[in-house]
C-alpha positions in Angstrom: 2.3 -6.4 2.6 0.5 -5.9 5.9 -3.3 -5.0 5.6 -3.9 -1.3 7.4 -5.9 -2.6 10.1 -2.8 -4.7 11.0 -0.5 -1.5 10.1 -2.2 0.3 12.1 -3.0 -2.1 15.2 1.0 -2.5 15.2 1.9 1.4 15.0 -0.4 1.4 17.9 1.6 -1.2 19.5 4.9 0.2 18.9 4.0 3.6 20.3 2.6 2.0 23.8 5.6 0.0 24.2 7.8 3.1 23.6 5.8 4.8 26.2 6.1 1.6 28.8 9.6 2.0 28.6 9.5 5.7 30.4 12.6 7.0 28.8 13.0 10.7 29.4 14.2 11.2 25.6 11.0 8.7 24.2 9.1 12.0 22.6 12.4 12.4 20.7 12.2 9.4 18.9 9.1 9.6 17.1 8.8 10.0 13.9 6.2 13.1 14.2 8.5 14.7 16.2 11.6 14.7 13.9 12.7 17.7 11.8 11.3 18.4 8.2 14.3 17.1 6.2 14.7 13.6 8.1 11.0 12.8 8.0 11.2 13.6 4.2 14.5 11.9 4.1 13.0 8.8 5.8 9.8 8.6 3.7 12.2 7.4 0.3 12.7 4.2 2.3 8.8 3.4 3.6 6.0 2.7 1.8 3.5 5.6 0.9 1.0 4.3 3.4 3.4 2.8 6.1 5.3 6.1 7.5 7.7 5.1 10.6 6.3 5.8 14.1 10.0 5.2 15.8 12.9 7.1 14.2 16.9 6.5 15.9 18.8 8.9 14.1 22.3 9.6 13.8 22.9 10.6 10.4 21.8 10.6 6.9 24.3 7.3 6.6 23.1 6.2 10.5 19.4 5.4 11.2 16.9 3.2 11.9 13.1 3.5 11.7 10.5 1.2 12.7 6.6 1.1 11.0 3.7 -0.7 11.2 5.0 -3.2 9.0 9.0 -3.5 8.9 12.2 -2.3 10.6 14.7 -0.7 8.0 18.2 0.5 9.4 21.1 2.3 7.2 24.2 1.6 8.5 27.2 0.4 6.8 26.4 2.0 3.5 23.8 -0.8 3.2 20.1 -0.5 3.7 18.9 -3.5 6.1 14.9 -3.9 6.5 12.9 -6.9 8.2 9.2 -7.0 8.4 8.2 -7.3 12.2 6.5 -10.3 11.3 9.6 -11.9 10.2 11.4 -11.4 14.0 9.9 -14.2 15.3 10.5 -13.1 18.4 14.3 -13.8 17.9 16.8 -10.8 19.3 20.5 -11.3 19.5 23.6 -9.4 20.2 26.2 -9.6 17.5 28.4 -12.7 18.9 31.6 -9.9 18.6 30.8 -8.2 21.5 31.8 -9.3 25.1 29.6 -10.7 27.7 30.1 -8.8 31.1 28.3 -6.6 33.5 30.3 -3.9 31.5 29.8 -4.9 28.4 26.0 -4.2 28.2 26.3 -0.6 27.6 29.0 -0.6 24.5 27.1 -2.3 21.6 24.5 -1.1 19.2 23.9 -3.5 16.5 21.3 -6.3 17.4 20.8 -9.0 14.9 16.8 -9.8 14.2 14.8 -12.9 12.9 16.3 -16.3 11.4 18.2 -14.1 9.0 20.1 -12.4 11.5 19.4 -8.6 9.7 21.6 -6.1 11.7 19.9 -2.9 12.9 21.4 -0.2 14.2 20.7 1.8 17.7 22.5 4.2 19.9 24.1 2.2 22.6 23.0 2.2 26.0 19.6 2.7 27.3 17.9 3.5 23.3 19.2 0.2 22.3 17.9 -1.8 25.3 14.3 0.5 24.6 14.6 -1.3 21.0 15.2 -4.8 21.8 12.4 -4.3 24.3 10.1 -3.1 21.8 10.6 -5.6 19.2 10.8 -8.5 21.0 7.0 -8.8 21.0 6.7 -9.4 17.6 4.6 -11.0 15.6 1.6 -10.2 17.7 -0.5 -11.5 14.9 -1.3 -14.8 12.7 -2.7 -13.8 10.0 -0.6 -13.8 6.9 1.2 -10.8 5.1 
């Protein structure tokens, strides 16, 4: 578990990178911005003090949320959660989809850290937004 000057230092993080990448749709994809029933819906899967700052919703079985402390994605009928920490700074494109110039815009599954944990993201620009955004972490040495 992250200390909350650490939770906090990385929401703060998230939320500059998001605005960095100068997507017309970024406001959408915060977490304060969501309706009523998915934030409530979200909270089950967060820890009382850690709420997401970066919701990518599809569906109640299609989502992925990122907090100051850990990346959690539903997809698959599984529930898939890495603490950003634990990236490492490793990002990869599940080794089933085709390299091309074409190819770029038709996946969205990335696999993160040395345990490869697959997170979901609407193709296209949203997923590049996410790779971009996590690929900064850890920013911090301090332990858990």
């Amino acid at each position: 578990m992250y200390s909350s000057e650490k939770k906090d230092f990385y929401k703060n993080k998230l939320l500059w990178k998001l605005d960095r990448n100068k997507l017309d749709f970024s406001n959408d994809l915060l977490f304060d911005e969501q309706e009523e029933s998915i934030k409530n819906y979200l909270l089950q899967y967060t820890a009382i003090d850690t709420p997401p700052a970066i919701v990518f919703w599809s569906n109640k079985d299609l989502w992925t949320f990122i907090s100051g402390e850990e990346v959690v994605s539903k997809h698959s009928g599984t529930l898939h959660r890495i603490y950003l920490d634990d990236i490492k700074k490793r990002i990869k494109v599940p080794p089933l989809v085709k390299q091309g110039e074409e190819s770029k815009m038709t996946f969205n599954f990335i696999l993160l850290g040395n345990d490869d944990v697959r997170v979901w993201a609407p193709e296209g620009k949203t997923i590049f937004a996410l790779m971009n955004i996590l690929q900064m972490f850890p920013l911090l040495d301090e332990k858990r």
